[in-house]
Each structure stands twice: as C-alpha cells, then as structure tokens.
PASE-413868 format. One record per residue: residue in one letter; x, y, z of N, C-alpha, C in turn. Coordinates in steps of 0.001 Angstrom, whole numbers, padded with zeros to 6 digits, always signed. Layout:
PASE-413868
aXYZXYZXYZ/...
//
This chain:
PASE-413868
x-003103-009081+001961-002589-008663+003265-002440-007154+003306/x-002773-006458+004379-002453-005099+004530-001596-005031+005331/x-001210-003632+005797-000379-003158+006376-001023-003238+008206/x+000141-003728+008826-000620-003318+010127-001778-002857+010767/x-002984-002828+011470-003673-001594+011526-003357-000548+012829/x-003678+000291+012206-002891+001713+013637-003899+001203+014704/x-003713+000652+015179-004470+000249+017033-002898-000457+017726/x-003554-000150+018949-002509-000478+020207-001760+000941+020398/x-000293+000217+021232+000248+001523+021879+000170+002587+020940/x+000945+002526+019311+001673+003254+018771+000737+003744+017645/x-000637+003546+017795-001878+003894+016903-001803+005416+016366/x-001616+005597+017329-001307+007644+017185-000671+007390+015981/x+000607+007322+016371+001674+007700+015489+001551+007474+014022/x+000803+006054+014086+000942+005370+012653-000321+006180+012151/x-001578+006623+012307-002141+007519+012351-001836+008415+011466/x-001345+009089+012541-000218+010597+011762+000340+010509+010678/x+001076+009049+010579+002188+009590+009334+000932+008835+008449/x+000164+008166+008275-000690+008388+006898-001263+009892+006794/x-002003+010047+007623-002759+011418+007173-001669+012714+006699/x-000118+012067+007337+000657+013406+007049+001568+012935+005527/x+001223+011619+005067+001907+011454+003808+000508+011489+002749/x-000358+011362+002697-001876+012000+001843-001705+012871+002327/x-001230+014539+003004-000903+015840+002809+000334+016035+002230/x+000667+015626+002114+002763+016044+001528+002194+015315-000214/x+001386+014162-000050+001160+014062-001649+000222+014861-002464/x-001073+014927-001607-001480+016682-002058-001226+017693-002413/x-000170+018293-001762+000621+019332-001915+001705+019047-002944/x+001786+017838-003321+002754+018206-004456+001569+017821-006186/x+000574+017947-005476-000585+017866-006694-000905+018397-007527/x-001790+018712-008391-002480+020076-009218-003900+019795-008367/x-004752+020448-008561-005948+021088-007820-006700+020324-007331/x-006706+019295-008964-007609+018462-008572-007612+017267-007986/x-006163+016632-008288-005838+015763-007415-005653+016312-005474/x-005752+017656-005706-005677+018065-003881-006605+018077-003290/x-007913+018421-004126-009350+017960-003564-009797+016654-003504/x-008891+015852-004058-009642+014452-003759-009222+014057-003217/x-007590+014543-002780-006923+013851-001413-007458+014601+000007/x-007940+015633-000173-008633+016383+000790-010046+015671+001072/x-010596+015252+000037-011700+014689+000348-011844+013376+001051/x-010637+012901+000928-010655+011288+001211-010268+011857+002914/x-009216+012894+003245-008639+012838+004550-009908+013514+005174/x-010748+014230+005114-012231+014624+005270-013338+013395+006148/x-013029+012112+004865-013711+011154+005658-013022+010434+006797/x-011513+010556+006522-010791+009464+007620-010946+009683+009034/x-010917+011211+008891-010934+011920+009975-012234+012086+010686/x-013385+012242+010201-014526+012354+010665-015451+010960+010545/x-015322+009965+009743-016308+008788+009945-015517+007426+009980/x-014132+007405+009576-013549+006439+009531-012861+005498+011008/x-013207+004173+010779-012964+003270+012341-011970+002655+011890/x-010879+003294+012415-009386+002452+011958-009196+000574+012375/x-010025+000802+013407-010104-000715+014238-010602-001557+013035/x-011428-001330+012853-012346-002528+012046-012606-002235+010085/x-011776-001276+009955-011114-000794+008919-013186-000790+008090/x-013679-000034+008783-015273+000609+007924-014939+001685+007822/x-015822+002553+006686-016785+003355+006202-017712+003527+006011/x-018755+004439+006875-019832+004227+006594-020429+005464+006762/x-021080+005444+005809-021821+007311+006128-022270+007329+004285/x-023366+007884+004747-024275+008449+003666-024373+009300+002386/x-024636+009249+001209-024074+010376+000245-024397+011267+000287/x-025658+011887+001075-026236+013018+001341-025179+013606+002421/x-024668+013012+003703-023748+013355+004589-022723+013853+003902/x-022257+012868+003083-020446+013242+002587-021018+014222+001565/x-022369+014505+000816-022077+015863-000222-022435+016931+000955/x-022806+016808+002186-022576+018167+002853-021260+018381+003442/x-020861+017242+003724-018903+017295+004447-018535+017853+003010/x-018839+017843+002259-017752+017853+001359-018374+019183+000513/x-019361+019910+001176-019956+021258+000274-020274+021001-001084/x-020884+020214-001865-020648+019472-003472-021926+018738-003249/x-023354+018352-004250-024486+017528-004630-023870+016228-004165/x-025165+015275-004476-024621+013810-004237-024090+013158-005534/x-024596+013909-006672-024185+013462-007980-022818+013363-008277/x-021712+014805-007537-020483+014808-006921-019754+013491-006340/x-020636+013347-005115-020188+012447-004303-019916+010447-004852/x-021471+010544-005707-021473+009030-006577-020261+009337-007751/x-019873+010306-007778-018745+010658-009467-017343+010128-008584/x-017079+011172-007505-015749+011301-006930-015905+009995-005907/x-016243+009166-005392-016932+007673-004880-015814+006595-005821/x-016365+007035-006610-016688+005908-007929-014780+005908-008146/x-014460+007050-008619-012762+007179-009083-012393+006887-008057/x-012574+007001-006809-011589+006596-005201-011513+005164-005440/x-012832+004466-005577-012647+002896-006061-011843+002493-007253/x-012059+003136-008206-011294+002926-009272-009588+003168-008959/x-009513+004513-008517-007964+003985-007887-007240+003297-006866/x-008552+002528-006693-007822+001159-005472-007748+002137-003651/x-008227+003263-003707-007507+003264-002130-009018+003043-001462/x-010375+002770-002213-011735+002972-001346-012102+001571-001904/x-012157+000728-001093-013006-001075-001562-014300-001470-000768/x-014917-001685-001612-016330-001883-001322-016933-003043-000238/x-017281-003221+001163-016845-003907+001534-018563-004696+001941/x-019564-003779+001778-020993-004325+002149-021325-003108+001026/x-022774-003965-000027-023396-002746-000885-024531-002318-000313/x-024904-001007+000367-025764-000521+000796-026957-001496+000237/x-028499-000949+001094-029600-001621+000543-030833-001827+001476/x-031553-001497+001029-033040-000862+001926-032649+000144+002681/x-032428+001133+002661-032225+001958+003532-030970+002139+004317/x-030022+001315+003727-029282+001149+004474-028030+001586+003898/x-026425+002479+004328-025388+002980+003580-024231+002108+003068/x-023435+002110+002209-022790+001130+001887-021655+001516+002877/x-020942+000260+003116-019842+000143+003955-018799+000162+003305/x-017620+000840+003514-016196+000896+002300-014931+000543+003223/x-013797+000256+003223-012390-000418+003701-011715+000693+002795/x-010509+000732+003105-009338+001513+003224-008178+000844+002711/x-007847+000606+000935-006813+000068+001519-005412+001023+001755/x-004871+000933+003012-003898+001858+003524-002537+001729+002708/x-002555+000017+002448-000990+000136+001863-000833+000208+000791/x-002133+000480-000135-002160+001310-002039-001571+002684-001410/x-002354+003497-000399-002118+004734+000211-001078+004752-000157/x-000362+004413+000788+001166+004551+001399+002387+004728-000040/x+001814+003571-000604+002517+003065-001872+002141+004170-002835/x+001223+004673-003204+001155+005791-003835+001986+007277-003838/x+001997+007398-002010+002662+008902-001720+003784+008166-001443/x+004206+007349-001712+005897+006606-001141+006840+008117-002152/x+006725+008888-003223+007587+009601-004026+007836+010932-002854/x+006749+010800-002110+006625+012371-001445+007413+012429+000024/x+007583+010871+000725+007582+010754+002026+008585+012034+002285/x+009745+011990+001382+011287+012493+001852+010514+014110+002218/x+009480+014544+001140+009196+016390+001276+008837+016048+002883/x+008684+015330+003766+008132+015208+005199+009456+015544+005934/x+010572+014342+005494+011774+014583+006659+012399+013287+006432/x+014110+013094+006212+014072+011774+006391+013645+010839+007438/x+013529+011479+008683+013052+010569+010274+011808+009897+009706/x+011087+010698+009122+009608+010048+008261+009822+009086+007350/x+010523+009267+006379+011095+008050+005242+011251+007089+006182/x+012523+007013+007279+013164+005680+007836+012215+004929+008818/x+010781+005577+009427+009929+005255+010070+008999+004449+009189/x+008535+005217+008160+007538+004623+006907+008059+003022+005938/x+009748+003647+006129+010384+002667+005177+011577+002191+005918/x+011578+001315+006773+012722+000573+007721+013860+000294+006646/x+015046+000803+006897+015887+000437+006324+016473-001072+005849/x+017597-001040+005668+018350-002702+005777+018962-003114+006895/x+018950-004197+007416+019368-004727+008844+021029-004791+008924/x+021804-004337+009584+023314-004584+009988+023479-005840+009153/x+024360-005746+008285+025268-007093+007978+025785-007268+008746/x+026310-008546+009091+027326-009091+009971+028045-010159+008585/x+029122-009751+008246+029803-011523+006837+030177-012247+007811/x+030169-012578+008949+030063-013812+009690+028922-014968+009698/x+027922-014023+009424+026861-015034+010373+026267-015511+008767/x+025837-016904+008865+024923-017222+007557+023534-017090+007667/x+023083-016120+008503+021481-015724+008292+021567-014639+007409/x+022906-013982+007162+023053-012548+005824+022561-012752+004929/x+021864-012255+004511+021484-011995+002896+022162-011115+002063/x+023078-011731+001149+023754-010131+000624+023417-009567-000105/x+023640-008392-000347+023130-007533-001265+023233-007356-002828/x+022210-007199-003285+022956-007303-005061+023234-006421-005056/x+024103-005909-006299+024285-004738-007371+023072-004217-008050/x+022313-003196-008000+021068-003170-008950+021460-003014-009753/x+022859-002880-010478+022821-002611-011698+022819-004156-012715/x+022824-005155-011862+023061-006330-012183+021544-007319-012119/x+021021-006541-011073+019763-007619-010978+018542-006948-011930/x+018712-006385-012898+017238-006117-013604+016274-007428-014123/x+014682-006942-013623+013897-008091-014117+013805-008709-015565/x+013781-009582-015754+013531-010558-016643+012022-010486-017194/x+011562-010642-017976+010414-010526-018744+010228-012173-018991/x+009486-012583-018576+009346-014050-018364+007672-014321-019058/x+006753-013565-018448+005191-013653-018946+004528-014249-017431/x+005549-013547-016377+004553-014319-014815+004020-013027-014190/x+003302-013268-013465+002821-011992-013019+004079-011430-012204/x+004315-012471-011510+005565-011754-010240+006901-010622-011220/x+006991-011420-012796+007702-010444-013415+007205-008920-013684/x+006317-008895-013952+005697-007332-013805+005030-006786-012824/x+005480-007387-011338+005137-006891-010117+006997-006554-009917/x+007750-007172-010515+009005-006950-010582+009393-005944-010968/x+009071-005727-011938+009466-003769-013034+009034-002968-011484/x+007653-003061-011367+007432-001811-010452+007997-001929-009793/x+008758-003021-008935+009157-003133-007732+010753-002399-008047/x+011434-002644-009408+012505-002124-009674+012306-000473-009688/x+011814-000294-010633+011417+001260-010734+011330+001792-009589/x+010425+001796-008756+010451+002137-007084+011532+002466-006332/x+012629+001484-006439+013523+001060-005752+014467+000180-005772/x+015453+000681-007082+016521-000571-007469+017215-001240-006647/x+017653-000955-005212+018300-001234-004443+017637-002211-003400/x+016299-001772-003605+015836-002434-002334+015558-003906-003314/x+015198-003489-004583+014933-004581-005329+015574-005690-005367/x+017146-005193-005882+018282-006166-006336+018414-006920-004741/x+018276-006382-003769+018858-007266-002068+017469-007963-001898/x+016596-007601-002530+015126-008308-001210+014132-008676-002777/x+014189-008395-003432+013042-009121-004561+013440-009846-005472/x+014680-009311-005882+015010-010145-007615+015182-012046-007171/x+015874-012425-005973+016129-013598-005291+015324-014519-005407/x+013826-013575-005126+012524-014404-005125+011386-014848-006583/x+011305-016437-006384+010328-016381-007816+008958-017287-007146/x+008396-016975-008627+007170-017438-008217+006662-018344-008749/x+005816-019339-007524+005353-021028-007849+003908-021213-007875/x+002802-020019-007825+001615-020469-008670+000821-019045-008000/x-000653-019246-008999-001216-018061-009032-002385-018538-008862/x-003309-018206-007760-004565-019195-008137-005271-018614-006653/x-006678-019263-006969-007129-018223-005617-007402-017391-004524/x-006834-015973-005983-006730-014856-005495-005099-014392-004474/x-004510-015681-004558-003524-015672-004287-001911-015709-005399/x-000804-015063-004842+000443-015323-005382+001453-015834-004599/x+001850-016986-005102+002657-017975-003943+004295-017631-004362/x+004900-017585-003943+006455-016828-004108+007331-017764-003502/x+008441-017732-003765+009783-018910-003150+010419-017781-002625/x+011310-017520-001542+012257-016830-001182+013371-017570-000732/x+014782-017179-000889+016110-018260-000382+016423-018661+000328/x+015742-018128+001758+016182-018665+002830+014903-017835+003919/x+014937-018841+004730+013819-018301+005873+014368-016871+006632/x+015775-016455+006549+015455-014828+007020+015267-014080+006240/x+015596-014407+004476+015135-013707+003366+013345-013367+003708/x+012662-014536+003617+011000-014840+003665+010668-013635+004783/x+011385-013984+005987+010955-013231+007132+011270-011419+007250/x+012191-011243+006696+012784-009908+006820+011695-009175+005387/x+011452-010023+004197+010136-009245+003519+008775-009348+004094/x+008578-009975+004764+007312-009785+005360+007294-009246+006267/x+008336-008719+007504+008065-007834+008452+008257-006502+008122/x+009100-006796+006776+009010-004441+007116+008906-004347+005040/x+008818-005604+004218+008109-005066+002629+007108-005400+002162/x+006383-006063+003111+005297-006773+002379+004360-005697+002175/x+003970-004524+002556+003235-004162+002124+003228-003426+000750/x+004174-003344+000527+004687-002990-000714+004127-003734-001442/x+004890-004650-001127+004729-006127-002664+003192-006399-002973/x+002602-006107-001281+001088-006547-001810+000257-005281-002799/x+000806-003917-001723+000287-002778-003165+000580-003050-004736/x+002161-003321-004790+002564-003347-006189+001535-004608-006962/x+001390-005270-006243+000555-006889-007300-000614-006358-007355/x-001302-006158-006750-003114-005413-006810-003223-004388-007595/x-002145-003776-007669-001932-002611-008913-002189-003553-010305/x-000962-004445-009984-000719-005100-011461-002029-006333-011731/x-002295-006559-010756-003719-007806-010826-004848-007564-009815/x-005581-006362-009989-006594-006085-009154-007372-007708-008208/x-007151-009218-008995-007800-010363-008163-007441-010667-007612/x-005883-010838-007397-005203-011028-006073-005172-010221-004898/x-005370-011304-003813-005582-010655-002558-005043-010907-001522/x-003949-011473-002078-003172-012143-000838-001511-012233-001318/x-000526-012667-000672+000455-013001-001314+001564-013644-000313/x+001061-014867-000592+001994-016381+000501+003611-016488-000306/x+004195-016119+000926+005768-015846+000559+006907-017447+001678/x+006742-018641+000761+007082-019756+001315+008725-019715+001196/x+009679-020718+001811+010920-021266+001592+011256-022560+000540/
//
C-alpha cells in the first residue's frame, strides 16, 4: 500500500511537501547524497505523472537532464532502485524506455529525521498527530508508556518492523504499534491483529504508510500489509 496519491483538490499541496522534504533532506546531506536527491527531484519535476504513478523517459534524455553520460545514468538508476525509492514497473524493450513507479512513502519515511528543519506546521501536516482523548468514551485507545512497551525479539518479521518502528518513534510506538501482533506472512503480504476496530482504523488512516515503508525496508517481498480485528 502507498501513501495517498497527490491528485484531487489538495494535489498541490501534497506535491509540495514531498519535493520540499527531498530538499530539507538534501541539504542536510554530503554532496553526494545532494546530487542524487537533486537528481531524483530533476525527474519528478520534469517527466514524472503523479496520477498514474510512471516514469518514463530515456537514458540518453536523463544523461542530458542530468549533464552526466548514460553510463552515469545506468550507475545512479541502478542505486535509486537499490534504495527502494525507484521500482521497476515495465522493462524497456525493442525500442522502447523502461517505465519506473515512485515509491513516495520509502520517500517520506526516509526524510521523516529532516521534516522539523521545514517548520513544525510541516511535521503536523506530514505526521497527524494523536486524536483528543476523551476517558469517557470506549473507542479510546490509551496510551502506553514507551518506556514500558519495548519490542520483544520473538523471530517474526512484525518484530523487526517493530525496532524500527520504536527507534523512529517511541511514543507513537508504545500507543499505536506495540498492541498489534502478527497472524501470518505469505503472499507478499503481512497480516497483523490490532485491539479494537478504532485501533485498526486510526493506523491506517494517518500510519500506515509508515508501517508499510518500515516492512519493505525490513522484507523487500512484501507488498502489502492487511491490518484485521
């Protein structure tokens, strides 16, 4: 699962804050990581169809966008795939250019350290906070202690989608991940239990993209991730 795609009213916006969080993570780069985030915002901007989430354009094209041979372009290609944010989505052939996908929410999940150098209004837009408690109502989910909920080392995948998820973000961890375990692993999918249907619902409307970056990190075959009651 990815993240939303920027189309409809608010396309702009969502737009913006990727291209403006791949600049704030650039800038906190060394050289060479700033040219390859430069290079990637190079293509988004000039060949990339947010709608239908393609890439497509030629290596001769991108080594002139990009002032650099094509030998360049098949080198620096190749590591964009390797770090998960460029996926191969049709392999060129007869004449024809290969087609590449975006995934946005490795993006996101990558420059998540940088959002704050933007502004907090940017953090709380990128990263929706926690919803009003009410201790009345039993749709609450309460909050752990992170100092209490650290992961368990079990040997499941969801446990070492767990570390990262702690590391990241102990807080968000201990209230919205540690709760949840997991009930099987199998085509290309990770099936998860959560405690209650506003638990299930409140991670899938504003963390799932997280959870799905963090697992594809940790298990490049999974491609999905079904979050049941």
């Amino acid at each position: 699962m990815q993240i939303a795609k920027p189309v409809g009213r608010d396309a702009a916006s969502r737009k913006y804050d990727i291209l403006s969080a791949l600049m704030a993570f650039a800038l906190s780069q060394d050289k060479v990581v700033q040219r390859q985030v430069l290079r990637v915002m190079s293509l988004i901007t000039t060949r990339y169809n947010w709608q239908r989430d393609e890439l497509s354009m030629g290596q001769e094209d991108i080594a002139r966008l990009w002032c650099v041979d094509t030998r360049t372009v098949k080198r620096e290609m190749a590591r964009l795939r390797a770090k998960g944010w460029l996926v191969l989505k049709r392999q060129g052939a007869r004449g024809r250019v290969s087609v590449y996908g975006l995934d946005l929410a490795l993006m996101l999940e990558d420059t998540r350290p940088v959002w704050d150098h933007v502004g907090p209004d940017f953090v709380a837009r990128l990263n929706p906070g926690q919803p009003q408690q009410d201790s009345q109502s039993d749709n609450v989910v309460p909050l752990r202690a992170a100092t209490s909920s650290s992961p368990k080392d079990d040997g499941t995948l969801w446990a070492e989608v767990q570390k990262e998820l702690h590391s990241i973000d102990p807080a968000v961890y201990g209230a919205w991940f540690h709760g949840m375990t997991e009930v099987a692993v199998g085509g290309g999918r990770l099936h998860l239990i959560a405690p209650s249907r506003f638990h299930a619902s409140y991670v899938k409307t504003h963390l799932m993209s997280r959870v799905v970056a963090v697992v594809r990190r940790v298990d490049p075959s999974i491609a999905d991730v079904v979050i049941e009651v």
